[in-house]
TITORNU-667872 format. One record per residue (C-alpha): residue number from 1; residue in three letters; x, y negated, z negated. Coordinates in Angstrom, 2 decimals. Layout:
<rs>
<r NUM 'ALA' <X Y Z>>
...
</rs>
This chain:
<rs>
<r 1 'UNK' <0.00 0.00 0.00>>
<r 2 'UNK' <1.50 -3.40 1.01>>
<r 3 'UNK' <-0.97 -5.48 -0.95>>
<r 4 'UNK' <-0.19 -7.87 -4.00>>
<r 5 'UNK' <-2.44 -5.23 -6.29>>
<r 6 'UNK' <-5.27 -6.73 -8.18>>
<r 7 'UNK' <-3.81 -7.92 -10.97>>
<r 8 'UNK' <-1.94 -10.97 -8.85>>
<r 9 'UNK' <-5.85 -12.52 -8.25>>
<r 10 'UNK' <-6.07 -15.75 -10.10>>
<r 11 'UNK' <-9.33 -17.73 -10.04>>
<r 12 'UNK' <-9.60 -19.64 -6.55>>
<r 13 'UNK' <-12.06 -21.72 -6.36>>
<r 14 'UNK' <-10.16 -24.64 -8.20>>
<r 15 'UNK' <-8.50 -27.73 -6.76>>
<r 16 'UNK' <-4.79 -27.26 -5.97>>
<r 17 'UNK' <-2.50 -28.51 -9.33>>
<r 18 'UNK' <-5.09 -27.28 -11.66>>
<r 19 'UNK' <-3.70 -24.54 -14.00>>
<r 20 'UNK' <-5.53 -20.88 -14.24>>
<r 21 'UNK' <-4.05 -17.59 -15.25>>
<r 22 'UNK' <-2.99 -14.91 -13.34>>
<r 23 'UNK' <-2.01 -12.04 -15.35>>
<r 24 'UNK' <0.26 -13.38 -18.09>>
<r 25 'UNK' <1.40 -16.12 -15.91>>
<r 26 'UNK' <0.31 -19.57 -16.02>>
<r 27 'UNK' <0.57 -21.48 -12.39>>
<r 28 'UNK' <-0.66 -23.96 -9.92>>
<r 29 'UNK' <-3.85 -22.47 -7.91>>
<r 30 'UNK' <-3.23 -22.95 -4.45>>
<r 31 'UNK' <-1.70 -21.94 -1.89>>
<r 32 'UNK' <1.95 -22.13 -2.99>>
<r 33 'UNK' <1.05 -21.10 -6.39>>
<r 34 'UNK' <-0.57 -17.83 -5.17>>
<r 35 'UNK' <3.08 -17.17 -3.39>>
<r 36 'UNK' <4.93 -18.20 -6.55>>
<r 37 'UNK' <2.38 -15.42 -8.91>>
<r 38 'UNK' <2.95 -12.75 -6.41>>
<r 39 'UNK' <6.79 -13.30 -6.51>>
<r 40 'UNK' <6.65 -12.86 -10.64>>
<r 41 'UNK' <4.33 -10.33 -10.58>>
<r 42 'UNK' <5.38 -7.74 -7.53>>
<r 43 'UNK' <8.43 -9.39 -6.04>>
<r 44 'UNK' <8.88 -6.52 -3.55>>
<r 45 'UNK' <5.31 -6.22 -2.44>>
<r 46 'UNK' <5.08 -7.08 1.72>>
<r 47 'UNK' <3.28 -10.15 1.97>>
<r 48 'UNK' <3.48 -11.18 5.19>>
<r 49 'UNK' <4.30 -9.40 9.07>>
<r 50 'UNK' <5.04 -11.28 12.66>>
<r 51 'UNK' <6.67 -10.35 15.21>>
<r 52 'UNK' <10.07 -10.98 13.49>>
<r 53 'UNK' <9.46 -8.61 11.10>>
<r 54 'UNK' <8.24 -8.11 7.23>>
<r 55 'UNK' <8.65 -10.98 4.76>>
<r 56 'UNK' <8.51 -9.80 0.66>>
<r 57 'UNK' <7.03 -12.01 -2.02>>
<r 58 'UNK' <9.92 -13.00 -3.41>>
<r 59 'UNK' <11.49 -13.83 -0.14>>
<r 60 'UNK' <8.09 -15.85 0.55>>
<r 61 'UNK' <8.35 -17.56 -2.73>>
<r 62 'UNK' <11.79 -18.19 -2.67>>
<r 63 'UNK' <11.76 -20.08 0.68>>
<r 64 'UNK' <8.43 -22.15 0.10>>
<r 65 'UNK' <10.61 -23.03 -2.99>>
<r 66 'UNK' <13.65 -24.29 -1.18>>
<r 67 'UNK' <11.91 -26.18 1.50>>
<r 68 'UNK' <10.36 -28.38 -1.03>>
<r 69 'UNK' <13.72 -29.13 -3.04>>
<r 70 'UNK' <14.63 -29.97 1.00>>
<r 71 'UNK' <11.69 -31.90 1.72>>
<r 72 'UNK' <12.83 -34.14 -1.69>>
<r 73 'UNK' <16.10 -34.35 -0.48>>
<r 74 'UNK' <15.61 -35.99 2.62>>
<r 75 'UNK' <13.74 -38.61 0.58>>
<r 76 'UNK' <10.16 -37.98 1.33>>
<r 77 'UNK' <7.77 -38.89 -1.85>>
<r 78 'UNK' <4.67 -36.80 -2.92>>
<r 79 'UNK' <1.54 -38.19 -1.13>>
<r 80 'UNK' <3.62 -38.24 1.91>>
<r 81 'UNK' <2.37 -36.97 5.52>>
<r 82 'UNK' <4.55 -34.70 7.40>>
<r 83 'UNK' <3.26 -33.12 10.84>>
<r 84 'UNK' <3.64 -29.51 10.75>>
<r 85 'UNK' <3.97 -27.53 14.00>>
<r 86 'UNK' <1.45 -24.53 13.03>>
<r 87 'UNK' <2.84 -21.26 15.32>>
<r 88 'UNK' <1.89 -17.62 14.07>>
<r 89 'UNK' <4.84 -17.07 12.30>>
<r 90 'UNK' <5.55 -16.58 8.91>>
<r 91 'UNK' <7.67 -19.28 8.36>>
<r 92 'UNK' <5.24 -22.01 9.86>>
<r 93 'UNK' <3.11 -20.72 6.60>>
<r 94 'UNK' <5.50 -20.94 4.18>>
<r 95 'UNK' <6.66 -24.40 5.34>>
<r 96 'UNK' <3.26 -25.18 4.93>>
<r 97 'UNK' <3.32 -23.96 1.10>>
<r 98 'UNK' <6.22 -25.34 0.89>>
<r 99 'UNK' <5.08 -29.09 1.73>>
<r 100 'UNK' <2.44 -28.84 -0.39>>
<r 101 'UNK' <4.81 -27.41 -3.02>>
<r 102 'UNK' <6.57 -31.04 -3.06>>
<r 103 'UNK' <3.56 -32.67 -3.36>>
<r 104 'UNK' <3.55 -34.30 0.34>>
<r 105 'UNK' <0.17 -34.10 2.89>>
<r 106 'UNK' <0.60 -31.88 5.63>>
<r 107 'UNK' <-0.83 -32.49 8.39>>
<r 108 'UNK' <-1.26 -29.37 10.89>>
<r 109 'UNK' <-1.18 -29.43 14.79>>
<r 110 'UNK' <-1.14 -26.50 17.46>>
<r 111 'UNK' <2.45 -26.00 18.90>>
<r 112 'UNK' <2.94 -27.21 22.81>>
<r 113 'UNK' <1.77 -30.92 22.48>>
<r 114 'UNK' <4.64 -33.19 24.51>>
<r 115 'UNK' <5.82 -36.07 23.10>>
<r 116 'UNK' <3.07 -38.60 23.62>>
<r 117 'UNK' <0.65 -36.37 22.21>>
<r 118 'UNK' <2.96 -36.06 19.18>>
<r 119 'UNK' <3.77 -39.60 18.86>>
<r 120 'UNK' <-0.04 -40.19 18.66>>
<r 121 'UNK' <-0.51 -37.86 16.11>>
<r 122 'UNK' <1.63 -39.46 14.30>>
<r 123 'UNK' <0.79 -42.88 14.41>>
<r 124 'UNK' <-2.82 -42.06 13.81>>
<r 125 'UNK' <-1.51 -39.96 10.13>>
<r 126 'UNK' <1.02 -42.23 9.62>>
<r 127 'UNK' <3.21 -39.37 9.15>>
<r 128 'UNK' <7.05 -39.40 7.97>>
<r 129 'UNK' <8.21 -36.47 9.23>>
<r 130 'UNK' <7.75 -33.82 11.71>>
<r 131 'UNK' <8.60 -30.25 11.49>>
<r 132 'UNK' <7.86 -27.48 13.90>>
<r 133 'UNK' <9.17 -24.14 15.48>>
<r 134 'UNK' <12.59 -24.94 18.00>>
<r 135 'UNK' <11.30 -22.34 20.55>>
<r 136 'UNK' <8.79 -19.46 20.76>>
<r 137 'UNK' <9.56 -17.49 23.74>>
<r 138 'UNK' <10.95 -19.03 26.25>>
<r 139 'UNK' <9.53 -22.47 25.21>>
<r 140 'UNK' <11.54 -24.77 23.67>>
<r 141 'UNK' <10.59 -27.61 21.71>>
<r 142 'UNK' <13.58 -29.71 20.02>>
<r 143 'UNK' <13.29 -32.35 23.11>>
<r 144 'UNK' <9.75 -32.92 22.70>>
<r 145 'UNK' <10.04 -33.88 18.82>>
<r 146 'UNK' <13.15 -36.18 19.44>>
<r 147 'UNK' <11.61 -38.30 21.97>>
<r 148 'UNK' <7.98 -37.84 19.61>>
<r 149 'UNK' <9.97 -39.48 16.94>>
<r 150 'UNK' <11.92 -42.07 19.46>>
<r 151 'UNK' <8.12 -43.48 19.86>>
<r 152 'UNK' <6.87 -43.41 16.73>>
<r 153 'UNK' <7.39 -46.36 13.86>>
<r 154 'UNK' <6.83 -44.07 11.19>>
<r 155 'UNK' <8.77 -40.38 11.56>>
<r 156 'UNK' <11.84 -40.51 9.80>>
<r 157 'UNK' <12.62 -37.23 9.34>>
<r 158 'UNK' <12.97 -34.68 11.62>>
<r 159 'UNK' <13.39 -30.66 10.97>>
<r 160 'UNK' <12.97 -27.42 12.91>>
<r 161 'UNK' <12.50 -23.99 11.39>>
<r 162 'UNK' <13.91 -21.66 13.95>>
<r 163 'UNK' <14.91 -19.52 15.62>>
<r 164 'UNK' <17.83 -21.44 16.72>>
<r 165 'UNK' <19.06 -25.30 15.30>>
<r 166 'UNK' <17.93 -28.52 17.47>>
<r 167 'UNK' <21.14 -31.38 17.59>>
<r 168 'UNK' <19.59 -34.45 15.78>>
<r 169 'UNK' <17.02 -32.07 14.00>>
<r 170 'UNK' <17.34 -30.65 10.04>>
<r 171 'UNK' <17.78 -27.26 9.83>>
<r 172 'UNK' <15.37 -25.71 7.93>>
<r 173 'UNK' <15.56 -22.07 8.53>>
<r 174 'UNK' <15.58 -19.97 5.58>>
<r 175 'UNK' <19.26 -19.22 6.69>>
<r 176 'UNK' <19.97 -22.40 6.20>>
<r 177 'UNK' <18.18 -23.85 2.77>>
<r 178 'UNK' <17.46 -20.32 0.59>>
<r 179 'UNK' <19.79 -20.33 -2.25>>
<r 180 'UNK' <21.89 -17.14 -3.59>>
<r 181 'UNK' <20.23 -14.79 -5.48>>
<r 182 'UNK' <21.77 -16.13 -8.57>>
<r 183 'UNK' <19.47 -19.68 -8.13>>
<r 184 'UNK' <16.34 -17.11 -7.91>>
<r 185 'UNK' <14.86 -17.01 -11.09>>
<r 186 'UNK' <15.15 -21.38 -11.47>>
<r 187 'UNK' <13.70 -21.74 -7.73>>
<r 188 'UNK' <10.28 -20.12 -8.95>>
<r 189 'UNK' <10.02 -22.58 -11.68>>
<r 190 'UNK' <7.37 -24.65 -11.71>>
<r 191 'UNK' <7.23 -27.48 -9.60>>
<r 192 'UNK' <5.05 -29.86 -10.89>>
<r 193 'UNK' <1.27 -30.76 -9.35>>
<r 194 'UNK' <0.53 -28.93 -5.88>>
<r 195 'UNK' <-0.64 -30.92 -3.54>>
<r 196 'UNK' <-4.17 -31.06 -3.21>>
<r 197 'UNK' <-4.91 -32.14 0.17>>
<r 198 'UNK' <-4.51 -30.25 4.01>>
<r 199 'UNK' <-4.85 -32.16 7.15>>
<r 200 'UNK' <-6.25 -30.88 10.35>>
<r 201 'UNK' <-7.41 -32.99 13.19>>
<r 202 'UNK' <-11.08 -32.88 14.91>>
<r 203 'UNK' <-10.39 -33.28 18.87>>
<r 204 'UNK' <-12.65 -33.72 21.40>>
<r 205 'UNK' <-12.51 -31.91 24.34>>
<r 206 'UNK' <-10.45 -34.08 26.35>>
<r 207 'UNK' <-7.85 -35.54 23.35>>
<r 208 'UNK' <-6.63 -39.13 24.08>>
<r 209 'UNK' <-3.32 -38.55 20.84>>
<r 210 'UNK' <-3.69 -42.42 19.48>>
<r 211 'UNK' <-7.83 -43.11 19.99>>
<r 212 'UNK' <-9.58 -39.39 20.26>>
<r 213 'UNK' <-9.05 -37.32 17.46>>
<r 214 'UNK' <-9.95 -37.97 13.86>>
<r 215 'UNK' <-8.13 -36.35 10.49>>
<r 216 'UNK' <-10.11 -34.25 8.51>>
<r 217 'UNK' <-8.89 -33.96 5.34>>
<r 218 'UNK' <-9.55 -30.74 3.28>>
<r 219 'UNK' <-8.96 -30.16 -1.18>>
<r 220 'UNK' <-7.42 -26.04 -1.58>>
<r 221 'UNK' <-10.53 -26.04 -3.66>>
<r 222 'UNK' <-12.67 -26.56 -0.28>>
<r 223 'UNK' <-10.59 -24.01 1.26>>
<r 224 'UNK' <-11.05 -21.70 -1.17>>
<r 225 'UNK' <-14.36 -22.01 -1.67>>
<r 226 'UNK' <-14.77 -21.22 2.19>>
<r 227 'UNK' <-12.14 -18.44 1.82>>
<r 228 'UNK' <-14.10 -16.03 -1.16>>
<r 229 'UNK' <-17.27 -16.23 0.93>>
<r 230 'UNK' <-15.23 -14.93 3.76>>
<r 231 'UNK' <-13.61 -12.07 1.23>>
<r 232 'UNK' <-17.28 -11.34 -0.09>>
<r 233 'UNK' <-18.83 -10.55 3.21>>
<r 234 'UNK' <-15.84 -8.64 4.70>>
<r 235 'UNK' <-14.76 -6.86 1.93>>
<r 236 'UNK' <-11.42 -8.31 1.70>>
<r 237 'UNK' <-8.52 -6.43 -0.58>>
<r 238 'UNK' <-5.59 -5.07 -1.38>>
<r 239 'UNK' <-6.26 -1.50 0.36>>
<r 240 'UNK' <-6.04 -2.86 3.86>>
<r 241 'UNK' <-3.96 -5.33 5.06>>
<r 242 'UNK' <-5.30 -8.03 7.52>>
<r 243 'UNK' <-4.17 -8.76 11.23>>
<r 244 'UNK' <-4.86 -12.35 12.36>>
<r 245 'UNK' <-4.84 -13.63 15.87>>
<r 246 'UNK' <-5.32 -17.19 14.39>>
<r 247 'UNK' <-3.25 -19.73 14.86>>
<r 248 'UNK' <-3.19 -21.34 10.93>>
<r 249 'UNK' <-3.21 -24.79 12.53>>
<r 250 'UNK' <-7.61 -25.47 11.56>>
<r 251 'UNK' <-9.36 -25.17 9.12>>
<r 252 'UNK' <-11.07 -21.85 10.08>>
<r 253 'UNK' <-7.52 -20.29 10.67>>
<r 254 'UNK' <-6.53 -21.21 7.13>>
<r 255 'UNK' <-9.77 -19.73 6.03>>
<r 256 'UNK' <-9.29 -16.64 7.88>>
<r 257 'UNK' <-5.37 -16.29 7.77>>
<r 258 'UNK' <-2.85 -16.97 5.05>>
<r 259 'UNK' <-5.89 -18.12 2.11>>
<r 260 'UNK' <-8.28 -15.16 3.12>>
<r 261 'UNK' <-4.87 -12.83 2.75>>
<r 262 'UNK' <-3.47 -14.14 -0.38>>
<r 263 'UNK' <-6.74 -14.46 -1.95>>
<r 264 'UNK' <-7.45 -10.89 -1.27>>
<r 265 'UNK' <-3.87 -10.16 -2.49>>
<r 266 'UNK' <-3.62 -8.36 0.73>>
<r 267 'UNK' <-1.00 -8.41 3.56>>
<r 268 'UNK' <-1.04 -10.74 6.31>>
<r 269 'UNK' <-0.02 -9.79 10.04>>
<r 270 'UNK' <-0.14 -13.22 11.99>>
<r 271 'UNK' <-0.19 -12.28 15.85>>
<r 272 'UNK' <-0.04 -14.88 18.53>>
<r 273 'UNK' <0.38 -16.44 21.28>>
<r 274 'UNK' <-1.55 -13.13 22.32>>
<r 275 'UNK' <-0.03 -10.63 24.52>>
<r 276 'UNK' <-2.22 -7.71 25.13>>
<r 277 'UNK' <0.66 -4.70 25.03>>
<r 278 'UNK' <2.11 -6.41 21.21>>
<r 279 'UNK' <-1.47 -6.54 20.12>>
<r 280 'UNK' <-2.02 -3.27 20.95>>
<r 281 'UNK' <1.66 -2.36 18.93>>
<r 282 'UNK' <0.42 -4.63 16.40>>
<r 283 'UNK' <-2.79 -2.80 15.81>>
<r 284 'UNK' <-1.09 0.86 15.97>>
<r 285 'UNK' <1.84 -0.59 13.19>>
<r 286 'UNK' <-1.42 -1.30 10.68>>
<r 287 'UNK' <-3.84 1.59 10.83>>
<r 288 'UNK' <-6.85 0.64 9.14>>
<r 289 'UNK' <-6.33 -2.93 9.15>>
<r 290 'UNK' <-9.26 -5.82 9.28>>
<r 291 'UNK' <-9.09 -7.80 12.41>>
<r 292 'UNK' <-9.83 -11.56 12.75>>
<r 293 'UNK' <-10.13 -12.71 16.76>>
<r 294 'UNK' <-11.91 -15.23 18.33>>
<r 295 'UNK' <-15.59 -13.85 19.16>>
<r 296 'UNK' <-14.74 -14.70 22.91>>
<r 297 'UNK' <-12.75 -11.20 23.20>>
<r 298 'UNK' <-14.61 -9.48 21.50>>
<r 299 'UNK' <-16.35 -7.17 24.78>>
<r 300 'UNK' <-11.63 -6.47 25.04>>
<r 301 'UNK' <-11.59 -5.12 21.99>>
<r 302 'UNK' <-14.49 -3.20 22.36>>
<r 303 'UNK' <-13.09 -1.53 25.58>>
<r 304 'UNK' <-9.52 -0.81 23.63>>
<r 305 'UNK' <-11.40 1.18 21.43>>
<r 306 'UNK' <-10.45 -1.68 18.59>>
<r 307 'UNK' <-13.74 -1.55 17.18>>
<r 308 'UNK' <-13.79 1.92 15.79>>
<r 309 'UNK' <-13.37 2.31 11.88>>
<r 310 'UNK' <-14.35 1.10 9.03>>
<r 311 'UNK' <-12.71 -2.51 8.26>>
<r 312 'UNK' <-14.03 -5.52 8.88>>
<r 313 'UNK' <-14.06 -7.08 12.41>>
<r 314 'UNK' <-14.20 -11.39 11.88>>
<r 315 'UNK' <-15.48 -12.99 14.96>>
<r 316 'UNK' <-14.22 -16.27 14.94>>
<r 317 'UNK' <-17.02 -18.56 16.74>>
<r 318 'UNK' <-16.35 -22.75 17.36>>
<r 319 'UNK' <-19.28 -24.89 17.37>>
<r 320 'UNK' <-18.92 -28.81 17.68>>
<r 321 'UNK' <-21.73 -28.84 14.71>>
<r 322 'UNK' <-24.35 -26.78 13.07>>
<r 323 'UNK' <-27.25 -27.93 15.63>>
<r 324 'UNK' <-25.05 -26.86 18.02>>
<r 325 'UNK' <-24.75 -22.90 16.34>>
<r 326 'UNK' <-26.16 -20.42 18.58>>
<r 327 'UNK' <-26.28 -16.75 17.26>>
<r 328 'UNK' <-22.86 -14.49 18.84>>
<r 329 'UNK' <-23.96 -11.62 21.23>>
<r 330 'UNK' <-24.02 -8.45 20.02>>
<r 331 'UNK' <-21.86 -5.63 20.00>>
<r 332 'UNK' <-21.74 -1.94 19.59>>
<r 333 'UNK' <-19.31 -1.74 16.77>>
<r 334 'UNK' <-18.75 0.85 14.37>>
<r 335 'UNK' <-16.58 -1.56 12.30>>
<r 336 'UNK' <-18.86 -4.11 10.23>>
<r 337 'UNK' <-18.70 -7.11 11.78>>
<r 338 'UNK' <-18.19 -10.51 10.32>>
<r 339 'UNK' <-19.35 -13.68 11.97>>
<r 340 'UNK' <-17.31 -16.99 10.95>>
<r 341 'UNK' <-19.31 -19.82 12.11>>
<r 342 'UNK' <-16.53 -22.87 12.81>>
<r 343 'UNK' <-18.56 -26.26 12.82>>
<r 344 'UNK' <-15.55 -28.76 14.08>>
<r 345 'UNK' <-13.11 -29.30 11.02>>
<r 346 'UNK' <-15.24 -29.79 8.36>>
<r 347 'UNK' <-16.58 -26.14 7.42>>
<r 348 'UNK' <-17.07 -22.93 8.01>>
<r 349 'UNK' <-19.39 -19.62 7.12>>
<r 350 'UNK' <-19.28 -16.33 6.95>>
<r 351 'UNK' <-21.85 -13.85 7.55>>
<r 352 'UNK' <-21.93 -10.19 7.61>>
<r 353 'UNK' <-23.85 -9.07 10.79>>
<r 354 'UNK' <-26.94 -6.54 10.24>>
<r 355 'UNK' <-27.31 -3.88 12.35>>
<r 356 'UNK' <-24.83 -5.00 14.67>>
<r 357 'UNK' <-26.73 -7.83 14.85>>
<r 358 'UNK' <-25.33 -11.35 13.97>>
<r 359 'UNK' <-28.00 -13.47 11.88>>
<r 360 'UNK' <-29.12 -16.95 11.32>>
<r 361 'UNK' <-27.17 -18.99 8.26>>
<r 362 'UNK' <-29.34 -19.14 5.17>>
<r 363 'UNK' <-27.39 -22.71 5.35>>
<r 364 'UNK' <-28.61 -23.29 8.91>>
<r 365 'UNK' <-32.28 -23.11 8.79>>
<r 366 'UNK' <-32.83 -26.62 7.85>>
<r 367 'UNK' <-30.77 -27.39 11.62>>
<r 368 'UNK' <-33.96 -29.50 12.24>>
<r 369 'UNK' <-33.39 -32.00 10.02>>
<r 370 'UNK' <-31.62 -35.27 10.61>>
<r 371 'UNK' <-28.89 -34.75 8.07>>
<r 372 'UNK' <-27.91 -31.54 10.26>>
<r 373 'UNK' <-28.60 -33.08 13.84>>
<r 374 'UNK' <-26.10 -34.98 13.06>>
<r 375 'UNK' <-23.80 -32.48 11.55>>
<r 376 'UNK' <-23.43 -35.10 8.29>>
<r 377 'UNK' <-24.52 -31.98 5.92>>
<r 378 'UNK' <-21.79 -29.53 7.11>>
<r 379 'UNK' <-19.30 -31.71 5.21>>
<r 380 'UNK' <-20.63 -30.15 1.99>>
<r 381 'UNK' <-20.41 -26.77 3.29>>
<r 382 'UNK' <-17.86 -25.40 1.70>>
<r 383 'UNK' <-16.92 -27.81 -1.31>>
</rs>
């Protein structure tokens, strides 16, 4: 079993910084504090998989750790804004941790946006810093986030995270900033208040960087609340690990990625950008694993036989608000199927399907109303 075991689940649905128990251990509730427990408490245990291998709690804990004694280094205060360069790797979520570790704001963005885009980003967060991947594949990024921070009046800092070092960039590889393994035990001190806040941006169809999309800020406590309904309706634990093809860069990929896995004090698989063949190896290396994917492929994984067994399945369905939701088509699925309902940035829901049919929201059937016409109401979703 590669899970955390049950005794590493804290209570969740508390603002990040607020204390709780976890065992015999007192720490921060949110996302880096859940790393931090699991470190104490199972240090071995497998936390995280990607296609660069296995990643143990301790290792996870150590490096969130260590990139927030970088992050104060380089002179950034807590309350800060950094852009973070979401990819599905495990280091883009411990980075994340990690930020919010030190107290700073991140603010998450898909990887591939070109300069402009970035520099727009930027201005409209008023970030200080931008971190992000220096290549995934054959895709390199270091020149984009140079000339992103050339444009912009507010980066000052800028850092990659591998594979590979940028010139002009921080290194912030776990290579590079993880201390020896006589500075363990003092790196998984505490660190003070976590930060509270996650930023993710709503864009419209068409994004225009500086004037079209909006931040949407979200409390861990929102997160979490969003994250046990999640775990409730697909059965989330430590038996089975889960396998994500979510990008952790919205709010629905948090929910159904790195705070839906350490919440369950399961393992997390992050898979993307999506190649059929590593799926497939993917799937094959976790036997018996539940499956997040976008609801648009589902009818593939139906045809590669994907949606035989007995974990969950979480359809992942966008809608640009809930008078938009429409119910997901239905599939022959031996697998109980989970439908998470996406409403822009601001929530999302889960609902176990009946019958292999998906059903209506209990939260939905007021969608006449003006409060929900106007999608005003889904803001209190999931605080």
């Amino acid at each position: 079993m590669t899970g955390m075991g049950p005794v590493d689940q804290p209570q969740h649905n508390r603002a990040g910084g607020e204390q709780v128990h976890a065992g015999d251990e007192q720490v921060h509730a949110g996302l880096d504090g859940l790393l931090q427990t699991a470190a104490r408490v199972c240090p071995a245990a497998i936390l995280f998989r990607d296609g660069e291998g296995a990643t143990t709690a301790e290792q996870a804990a150590l490096y969130s750790a260590a990139l927030a004694e970088q992050f104060r280094q380089c002179g950034l205060r807590p309350g800060e804004k950094v852009l973070l360069i979401m990819s599905a790797r495990t280091i883009a979520v411990l980075a994340l941790a990690g930020a919010l570790r030190a107290g700073l704001v991140p603010v998450l963005l898909p990887c591939g946006l070109g300069p402009v885009e970035l520099a727009g980003y930027a201005k409209a967060s008023a970030a200080a810093a931008l971190v992000g991947p220096a290549h995934l594949g054959h895709q390199d990024y270091g020149d984009s986030y140079l000339s992103a921070a050339a444009l912009s009046e507010t980066i000052r800092l800028i850092a990659t995270l591998g594979p590979g070092c940028v010139d002009g960039a921080a290194d912030f590889q776990a290579s590079a900033i993880v201390p020896g393994t006589g500075a363990a035990a003092s790196s998984l001190d505490p660190a003070g208040p976590e930060g509270e806040v996650v930023v993710t941006f709503e864009r419209p169809a068409h994004p225009a960087p500086a004037s079209g999309a909006a931040l949407v800020s979200h409390r861990q406590s929102a997160i979490f609340s969003a994250v046990l309904q999640l775990a409730s309706e697909a059965q989330l634990n430590p038996s089975r690990p889960l396998l994500s093809t979510l990008v952790p860069a919205t709010f629905a990929g948090l929910v159904a990625g790195p705070y839906a896995a350490l919440t369950a004090a399961a393992s997390l698989t992050l898979h993307g950008p999506f190649d059929a063949a590593e799926f497939l190896r993917a799937c094959d290396a976790e036997p018996g694993a539940h499956l997040a994917a976008p609801a648009a492929i589902a009818p593939v994984l139906h045809e590669a036989g994907l949606t035989r067994g007995d974990a969950s399945l979480i359809l992942l369905s966008r809608f640009v608000s809930p008078a938009a939701f429409t119910l997901p088509a239905p599939l022959a699925c031996e697998r109980p199927v989970v439908d998470l309902s996406a409403f822009g940035e601001t929530a999302a829901l889960a609902h176990r399907r009946e019958g292999g049919s998906a059903v209506w929201p209990a939260e939905l059937r007021d969608a006449q109303s003006l409060a929900w016409r106007d999608g005003r109401a889904a803001l209190s979703m999931n605080k």
